[in-house]
mmCIF file of the N, C-alpha and C atoms, coordinates in Angstrom:
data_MODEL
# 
_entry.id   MODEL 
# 
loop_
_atom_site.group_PDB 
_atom_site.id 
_atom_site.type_symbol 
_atom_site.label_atom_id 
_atom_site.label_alt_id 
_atom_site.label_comp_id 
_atom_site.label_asym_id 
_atom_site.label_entity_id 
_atom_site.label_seq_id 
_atom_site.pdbx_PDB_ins_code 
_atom_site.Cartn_x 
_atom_site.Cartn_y 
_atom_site.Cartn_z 
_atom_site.occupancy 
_atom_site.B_iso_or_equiv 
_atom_site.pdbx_formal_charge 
_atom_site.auth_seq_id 
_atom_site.auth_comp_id 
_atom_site.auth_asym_id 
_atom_site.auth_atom_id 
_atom_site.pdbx_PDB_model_num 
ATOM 1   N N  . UNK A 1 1  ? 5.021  4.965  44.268 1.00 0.00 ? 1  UNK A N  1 
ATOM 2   C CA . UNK A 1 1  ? 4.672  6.371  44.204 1.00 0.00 ? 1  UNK A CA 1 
ATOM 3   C C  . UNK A 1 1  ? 3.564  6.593  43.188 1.00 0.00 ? 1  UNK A C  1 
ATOM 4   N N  . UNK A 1 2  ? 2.626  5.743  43.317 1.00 0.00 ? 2  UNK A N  1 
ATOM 5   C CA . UNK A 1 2  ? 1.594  5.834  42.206 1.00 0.00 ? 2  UNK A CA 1 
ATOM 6   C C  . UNK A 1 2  ? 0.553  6.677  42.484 1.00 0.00 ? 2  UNK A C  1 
ATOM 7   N N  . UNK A 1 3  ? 0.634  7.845  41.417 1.00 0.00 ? 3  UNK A N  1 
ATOM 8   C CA . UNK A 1 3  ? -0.389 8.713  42.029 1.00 0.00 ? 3  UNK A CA 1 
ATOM 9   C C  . UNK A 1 3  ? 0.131  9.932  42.655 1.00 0.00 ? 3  UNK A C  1 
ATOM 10  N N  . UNK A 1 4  ? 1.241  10.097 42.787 1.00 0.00 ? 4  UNK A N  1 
ATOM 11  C CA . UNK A 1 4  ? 1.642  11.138 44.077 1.00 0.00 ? 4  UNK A CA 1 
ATOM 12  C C  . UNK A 1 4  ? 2.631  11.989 42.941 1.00 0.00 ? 4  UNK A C  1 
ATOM 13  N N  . UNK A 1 5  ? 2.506  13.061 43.184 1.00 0.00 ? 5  UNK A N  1 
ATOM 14  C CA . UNK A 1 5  ? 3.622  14.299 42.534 1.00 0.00 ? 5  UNK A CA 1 
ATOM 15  C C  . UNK A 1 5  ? 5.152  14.043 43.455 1.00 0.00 ? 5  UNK A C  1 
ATOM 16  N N  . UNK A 1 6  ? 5.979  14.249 42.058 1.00 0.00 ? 6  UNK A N  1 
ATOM 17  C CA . UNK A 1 6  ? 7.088  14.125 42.279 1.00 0.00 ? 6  UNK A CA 1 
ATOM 18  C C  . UNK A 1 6  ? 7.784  15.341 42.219 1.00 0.00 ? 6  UNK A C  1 
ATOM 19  N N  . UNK A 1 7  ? 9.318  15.314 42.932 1.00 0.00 ? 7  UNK A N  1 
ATOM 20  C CA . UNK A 1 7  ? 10.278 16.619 42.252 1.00 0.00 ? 7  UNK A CA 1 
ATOM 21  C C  . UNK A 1 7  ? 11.132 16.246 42.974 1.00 0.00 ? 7  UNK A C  1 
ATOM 22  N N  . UNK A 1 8  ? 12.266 16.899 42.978 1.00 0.00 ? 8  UNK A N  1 
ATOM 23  C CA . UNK A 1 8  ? 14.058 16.482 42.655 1.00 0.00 ? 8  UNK A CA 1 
ATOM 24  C C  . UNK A 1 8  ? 14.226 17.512 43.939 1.00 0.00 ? 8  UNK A C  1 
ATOM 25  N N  . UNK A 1 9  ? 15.658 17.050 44.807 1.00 0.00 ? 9  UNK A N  1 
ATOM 26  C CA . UNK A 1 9  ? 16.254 17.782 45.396 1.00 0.00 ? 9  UNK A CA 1 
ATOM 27  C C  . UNK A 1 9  ? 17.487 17.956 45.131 1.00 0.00 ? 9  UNK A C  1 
ATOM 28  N N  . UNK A 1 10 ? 18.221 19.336 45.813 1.00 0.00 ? 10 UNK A N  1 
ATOM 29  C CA . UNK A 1 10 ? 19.269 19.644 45.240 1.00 0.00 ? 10 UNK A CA 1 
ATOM 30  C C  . UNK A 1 10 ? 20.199 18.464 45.525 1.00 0.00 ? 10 UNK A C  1 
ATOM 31  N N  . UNK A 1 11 ? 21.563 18.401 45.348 1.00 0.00 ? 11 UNK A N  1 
ATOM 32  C CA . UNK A 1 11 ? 22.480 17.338 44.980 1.00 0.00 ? 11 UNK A CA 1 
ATOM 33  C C  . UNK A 1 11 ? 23.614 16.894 46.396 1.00 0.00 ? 11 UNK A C  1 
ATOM 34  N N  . UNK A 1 12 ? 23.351 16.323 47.038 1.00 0.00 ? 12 UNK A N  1 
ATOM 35  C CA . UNK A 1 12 ? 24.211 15.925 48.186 1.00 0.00 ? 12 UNK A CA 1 
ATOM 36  C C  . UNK A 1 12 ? 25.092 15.350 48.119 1.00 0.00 ? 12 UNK A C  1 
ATOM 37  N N  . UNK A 1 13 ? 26.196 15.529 48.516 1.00 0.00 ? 13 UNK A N  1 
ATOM 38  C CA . UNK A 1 13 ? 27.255 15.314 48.128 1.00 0.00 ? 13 UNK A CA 1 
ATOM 39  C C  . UNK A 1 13 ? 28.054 14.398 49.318 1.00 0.00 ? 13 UNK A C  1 
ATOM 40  N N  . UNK A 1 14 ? 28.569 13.409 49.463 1.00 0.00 ? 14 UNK A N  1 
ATOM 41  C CA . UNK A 1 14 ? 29.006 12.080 50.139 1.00 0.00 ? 14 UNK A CA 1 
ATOM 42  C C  . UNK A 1 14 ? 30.246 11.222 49.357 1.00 0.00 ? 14 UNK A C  1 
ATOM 43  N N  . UNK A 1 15 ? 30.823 11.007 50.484 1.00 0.00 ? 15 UNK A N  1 
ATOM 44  C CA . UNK A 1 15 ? 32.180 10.320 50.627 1.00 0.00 ? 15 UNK A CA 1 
ATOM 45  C C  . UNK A 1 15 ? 31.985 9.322  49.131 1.00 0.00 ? 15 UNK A C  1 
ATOM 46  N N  . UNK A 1 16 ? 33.284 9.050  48.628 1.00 0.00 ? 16 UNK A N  1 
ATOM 47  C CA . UNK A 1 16 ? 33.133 8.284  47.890 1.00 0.00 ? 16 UNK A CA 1 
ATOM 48  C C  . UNK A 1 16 ? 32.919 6.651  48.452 1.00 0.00 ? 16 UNK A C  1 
ATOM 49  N N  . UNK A 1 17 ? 33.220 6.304  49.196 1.00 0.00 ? 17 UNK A N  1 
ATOM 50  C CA . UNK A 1 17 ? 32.922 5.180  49.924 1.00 0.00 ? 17 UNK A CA 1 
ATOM 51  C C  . UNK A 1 17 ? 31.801 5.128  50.452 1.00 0.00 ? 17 UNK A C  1 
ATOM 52  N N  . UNK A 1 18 ? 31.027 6.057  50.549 1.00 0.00 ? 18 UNK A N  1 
ATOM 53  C CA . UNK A 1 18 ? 29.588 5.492  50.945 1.00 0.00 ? 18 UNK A CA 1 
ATOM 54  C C  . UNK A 1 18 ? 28.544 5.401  50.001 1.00 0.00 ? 18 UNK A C  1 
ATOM 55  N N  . UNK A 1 19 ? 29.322 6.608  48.997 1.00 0.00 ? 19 UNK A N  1 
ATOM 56  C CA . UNK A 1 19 ? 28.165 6.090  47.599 1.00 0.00 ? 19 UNK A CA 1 
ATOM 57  C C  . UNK A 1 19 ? 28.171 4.681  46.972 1.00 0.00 ? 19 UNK A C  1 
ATOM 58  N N  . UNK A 1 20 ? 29.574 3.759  47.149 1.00 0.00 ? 20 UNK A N  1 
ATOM 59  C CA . UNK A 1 20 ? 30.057 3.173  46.741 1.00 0.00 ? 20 UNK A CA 1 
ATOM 60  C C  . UNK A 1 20 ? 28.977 2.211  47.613 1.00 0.00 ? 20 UNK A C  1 
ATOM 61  N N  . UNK A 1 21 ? 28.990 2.324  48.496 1.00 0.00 ? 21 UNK A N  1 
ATOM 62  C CA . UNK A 1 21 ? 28.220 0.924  49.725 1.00 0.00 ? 21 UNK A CA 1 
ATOM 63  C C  . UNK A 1 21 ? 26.728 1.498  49.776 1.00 0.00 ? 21 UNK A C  1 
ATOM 64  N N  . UNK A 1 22 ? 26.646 2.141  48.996 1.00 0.00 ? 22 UNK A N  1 
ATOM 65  C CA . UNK A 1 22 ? 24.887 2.190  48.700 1.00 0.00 ? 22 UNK A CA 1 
ATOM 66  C C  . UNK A 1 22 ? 24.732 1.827  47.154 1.00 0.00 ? 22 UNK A C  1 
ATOM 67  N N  . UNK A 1 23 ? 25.367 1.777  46.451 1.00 0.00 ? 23 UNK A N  1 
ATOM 68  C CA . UNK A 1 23 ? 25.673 1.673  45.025 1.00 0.00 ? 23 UNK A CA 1 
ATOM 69  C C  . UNK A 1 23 ? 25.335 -0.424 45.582 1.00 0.00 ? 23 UNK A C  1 
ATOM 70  N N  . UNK A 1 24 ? 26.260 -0.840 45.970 1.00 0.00 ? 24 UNK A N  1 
ATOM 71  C CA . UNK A 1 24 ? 26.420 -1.798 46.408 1.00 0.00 ? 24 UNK A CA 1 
ATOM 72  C C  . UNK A 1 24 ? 24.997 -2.679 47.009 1.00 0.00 ? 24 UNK A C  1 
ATOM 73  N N  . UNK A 1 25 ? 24.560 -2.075 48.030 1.00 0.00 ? 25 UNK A N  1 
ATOM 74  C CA . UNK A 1 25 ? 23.503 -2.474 48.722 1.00 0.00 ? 25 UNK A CA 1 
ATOM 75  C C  . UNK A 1 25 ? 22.304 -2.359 48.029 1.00 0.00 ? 25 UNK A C  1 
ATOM 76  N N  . UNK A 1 26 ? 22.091 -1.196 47.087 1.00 0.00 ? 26 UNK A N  1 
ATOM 77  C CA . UNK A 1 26 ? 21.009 -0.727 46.023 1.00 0.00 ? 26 UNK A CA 1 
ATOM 78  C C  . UNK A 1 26 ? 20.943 -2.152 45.041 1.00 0.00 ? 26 UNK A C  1 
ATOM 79  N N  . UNK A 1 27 ? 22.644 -2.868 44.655 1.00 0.00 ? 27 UNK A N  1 
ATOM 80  C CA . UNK A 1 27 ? 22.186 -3.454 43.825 1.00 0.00 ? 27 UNK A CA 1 
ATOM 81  C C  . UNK A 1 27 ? 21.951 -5.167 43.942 1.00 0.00 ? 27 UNK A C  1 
ATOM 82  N N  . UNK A 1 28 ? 21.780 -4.967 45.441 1.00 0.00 ? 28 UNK A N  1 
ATOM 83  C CA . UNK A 1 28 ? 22.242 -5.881 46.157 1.00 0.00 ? 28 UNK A CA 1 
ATOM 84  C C  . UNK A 1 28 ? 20.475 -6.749 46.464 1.00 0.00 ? 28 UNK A C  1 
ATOM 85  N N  . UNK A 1 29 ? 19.401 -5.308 46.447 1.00 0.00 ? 29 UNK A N  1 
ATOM 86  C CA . UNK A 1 29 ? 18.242 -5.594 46.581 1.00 0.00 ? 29 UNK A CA 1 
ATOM 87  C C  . UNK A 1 29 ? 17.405 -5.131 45.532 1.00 0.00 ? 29 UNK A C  1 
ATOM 88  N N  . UNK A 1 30 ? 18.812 -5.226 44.363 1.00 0.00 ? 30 UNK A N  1 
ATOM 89  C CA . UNK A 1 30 ? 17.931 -5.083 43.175 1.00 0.00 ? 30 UNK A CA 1 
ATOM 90  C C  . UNK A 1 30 ? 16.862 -4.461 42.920 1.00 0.00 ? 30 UNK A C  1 
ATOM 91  N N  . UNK A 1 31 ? 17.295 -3.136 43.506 1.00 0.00 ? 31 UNK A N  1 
ATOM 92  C CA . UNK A 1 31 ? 16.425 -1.282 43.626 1.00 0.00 ? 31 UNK A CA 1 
ATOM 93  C C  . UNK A 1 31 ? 17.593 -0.689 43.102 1.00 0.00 ? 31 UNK A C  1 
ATOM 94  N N  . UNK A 1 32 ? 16.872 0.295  42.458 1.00 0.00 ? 32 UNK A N  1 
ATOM 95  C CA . UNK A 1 32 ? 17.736 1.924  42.261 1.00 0.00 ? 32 UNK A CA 1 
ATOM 96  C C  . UNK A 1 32 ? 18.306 2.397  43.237 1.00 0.00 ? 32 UNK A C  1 
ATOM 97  N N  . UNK A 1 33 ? 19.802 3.194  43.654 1.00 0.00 ? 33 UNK A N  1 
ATOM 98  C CA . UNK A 1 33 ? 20.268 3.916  44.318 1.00 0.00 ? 33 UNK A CA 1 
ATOM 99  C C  . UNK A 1 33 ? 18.933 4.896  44.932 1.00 0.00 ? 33 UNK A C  1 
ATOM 100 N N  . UNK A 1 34 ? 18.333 5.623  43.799 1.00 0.00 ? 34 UNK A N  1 
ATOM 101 C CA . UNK A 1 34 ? 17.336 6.437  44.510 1.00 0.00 ? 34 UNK A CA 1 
ATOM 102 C C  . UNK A 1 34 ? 16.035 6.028  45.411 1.00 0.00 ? 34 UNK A C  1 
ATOM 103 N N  . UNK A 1 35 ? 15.450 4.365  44.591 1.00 0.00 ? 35 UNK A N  1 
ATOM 104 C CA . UNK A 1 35 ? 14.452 4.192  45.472 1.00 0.00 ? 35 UNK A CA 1 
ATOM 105 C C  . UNK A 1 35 ? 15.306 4.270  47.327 1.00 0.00 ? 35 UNK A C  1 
ATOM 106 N N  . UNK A 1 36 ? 16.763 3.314  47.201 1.00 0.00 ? 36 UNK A N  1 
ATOM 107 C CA . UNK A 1 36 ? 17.030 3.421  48.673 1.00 0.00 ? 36 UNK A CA 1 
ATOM 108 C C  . UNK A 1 36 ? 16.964 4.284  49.204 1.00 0.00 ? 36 UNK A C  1 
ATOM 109 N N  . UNK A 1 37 ? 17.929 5.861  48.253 1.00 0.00 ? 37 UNK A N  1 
ATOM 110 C CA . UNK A 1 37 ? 17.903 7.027  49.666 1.00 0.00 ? 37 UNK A CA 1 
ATOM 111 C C  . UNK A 1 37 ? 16.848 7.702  49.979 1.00 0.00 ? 37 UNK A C  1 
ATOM 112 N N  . UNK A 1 38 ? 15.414 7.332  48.600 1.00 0.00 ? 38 UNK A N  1 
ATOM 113 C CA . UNK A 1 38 ? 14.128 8.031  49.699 1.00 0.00 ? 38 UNK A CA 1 
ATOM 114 C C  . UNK A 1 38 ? 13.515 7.024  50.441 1.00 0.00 ? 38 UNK A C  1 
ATOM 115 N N  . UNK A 1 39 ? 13.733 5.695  50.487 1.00 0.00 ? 39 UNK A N  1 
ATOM 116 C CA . UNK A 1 39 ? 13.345 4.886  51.970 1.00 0.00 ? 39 UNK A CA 1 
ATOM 117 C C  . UNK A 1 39 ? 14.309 5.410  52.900 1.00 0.00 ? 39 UNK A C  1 
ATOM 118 N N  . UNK A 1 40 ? 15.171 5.457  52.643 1.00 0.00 ? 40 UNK A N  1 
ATOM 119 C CA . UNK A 1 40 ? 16.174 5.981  54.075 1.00 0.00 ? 40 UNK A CA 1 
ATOM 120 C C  . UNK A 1 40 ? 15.594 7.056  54.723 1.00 0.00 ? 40 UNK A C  1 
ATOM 121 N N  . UNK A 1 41 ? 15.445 7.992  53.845 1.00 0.00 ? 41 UNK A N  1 
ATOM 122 C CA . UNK A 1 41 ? 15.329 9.599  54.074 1.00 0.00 ? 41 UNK A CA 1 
ATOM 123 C C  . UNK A 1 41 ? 13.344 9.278  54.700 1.00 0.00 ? 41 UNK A C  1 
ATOM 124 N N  . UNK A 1 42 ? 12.850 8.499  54.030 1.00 0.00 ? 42 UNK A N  1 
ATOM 125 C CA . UNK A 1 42 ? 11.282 8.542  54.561 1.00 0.00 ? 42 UNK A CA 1 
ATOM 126 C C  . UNK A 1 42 ? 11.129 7.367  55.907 1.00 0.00 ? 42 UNK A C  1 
ATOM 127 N N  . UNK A 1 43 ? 12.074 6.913  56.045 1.00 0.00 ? 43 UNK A N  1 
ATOM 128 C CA . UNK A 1 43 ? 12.294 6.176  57.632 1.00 0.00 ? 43 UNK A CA 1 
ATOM 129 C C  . UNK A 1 43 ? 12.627 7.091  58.426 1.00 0.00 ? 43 UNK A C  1 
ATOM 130 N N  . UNK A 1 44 ? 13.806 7.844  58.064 1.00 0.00 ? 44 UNK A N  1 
ATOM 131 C CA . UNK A 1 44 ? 14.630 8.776  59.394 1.00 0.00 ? 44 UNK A CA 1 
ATOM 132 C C  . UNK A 1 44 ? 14.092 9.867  59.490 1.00 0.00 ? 44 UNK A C  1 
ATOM 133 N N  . UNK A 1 45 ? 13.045 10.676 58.612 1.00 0.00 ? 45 UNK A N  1 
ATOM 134 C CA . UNK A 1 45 ? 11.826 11.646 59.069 1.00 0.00 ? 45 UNK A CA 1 
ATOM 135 C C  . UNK A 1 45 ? 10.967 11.168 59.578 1.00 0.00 ? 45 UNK A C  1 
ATOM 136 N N  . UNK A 1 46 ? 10.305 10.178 59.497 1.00 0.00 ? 46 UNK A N  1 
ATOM 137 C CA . UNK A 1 46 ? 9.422  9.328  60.482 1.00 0.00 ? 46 UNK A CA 1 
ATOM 138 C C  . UNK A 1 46 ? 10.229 9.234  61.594 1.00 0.00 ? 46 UNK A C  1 
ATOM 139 N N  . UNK A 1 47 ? 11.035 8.494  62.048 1.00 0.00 ? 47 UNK A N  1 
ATOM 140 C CA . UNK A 1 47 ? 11.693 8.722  63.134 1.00 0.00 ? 47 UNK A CA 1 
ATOM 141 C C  . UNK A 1 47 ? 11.598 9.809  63.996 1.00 0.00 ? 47 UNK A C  1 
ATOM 142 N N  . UNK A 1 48 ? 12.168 10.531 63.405 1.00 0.00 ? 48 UNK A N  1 
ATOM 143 C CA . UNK A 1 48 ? 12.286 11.991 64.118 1.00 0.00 ? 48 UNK A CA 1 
ATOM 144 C C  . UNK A 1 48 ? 11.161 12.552 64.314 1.00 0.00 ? 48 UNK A C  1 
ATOM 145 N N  . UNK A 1 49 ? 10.375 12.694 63.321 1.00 0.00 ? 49 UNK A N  1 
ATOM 146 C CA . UNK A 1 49 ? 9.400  13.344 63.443 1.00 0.00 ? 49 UNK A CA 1 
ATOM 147 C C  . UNK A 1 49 ? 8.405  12.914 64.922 1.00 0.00 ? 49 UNK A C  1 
ATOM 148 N N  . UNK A 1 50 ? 8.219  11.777 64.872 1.00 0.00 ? 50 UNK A N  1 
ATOM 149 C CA . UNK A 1 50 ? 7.666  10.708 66.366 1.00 0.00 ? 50 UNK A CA 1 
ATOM 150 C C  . UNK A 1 50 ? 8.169  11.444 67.425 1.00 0.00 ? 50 UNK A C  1 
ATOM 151 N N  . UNK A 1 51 ? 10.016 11.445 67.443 1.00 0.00 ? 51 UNK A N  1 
ATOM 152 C CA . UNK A 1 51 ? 10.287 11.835 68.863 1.00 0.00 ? 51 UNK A CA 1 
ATOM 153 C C  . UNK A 1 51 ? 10.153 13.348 69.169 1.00 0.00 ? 51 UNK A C  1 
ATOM 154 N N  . UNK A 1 52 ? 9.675  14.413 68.061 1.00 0.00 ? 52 UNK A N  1 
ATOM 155 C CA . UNK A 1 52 ? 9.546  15.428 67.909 1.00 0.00 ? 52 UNK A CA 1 
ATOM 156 C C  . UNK A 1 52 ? 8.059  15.403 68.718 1.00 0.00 ? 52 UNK A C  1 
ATOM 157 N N  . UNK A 1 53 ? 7.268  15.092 68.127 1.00 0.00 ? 53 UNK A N  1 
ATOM 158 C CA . UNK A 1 53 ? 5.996  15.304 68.867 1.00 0.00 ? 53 UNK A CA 1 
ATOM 159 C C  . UNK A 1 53 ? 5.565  14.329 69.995 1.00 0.00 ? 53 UNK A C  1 
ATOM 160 N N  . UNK A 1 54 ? 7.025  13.882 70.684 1.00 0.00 ? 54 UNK A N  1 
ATOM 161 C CA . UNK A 1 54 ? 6.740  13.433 72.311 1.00 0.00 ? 54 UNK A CA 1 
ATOM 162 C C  . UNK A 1 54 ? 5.969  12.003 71.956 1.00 0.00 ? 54 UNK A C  1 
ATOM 163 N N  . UNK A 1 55 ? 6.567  11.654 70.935 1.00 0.00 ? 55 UNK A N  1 
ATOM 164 C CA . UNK A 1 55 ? 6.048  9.924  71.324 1.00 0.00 ? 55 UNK A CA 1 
ATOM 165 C C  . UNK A 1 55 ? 7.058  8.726  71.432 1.00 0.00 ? 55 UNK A C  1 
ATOM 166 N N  . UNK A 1 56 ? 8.257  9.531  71.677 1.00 0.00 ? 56 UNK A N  1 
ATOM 167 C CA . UNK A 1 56 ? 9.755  8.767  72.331 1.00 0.00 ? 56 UNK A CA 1 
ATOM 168 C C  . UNK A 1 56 ? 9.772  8.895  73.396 1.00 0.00 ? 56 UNK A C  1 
ATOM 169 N N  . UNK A 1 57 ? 9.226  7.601  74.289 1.00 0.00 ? 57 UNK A N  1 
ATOM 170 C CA . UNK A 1 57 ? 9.894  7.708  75.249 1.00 0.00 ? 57 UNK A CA 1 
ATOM 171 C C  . UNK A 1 57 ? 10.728 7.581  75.846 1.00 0.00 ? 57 UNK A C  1 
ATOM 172 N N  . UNK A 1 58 ? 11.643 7.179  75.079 1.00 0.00 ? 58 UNK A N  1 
ATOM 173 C CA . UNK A 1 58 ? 13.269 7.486  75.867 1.00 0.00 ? 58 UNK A CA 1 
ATOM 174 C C  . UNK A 1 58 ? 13.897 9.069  75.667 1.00 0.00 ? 58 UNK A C  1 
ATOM 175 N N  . UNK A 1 59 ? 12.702 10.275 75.151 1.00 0.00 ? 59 UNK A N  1 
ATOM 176 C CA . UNK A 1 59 ? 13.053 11.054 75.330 1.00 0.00 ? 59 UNK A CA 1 
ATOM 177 C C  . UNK A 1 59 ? 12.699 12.378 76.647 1.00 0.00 ? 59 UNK A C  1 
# 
């Protein structure tokens, strides 16, 4: 994120078992909990976003 403005979102709230298996997996690839959930979160808007503007075609 070099270069780019940052800021915080409000606080989401999840099972204790899944924080637990991202806690896990975070330290698993020896990243922060947070770098994972904004790769997650910046994969699955890419995603969507694609099949949003009709470039899924299985949609």
């Amino acid at each position: 994120m070099t270069g780019e403005k940052t800021t915080t979102l409000p606080p989401v709230r999840v099972e204790a078992a899944l924080k637990e298996r991202l806690a896990r997996y975070a330290e698993s690839q020896e990243r922060a909990v947070s770098w994972v959930i904004r790769k997650a979160v910046e994969e699955y808007l890419n995603r969507h976003e694609e099949r949003s503007l009709g470039k899924d075609p299985d949609r």
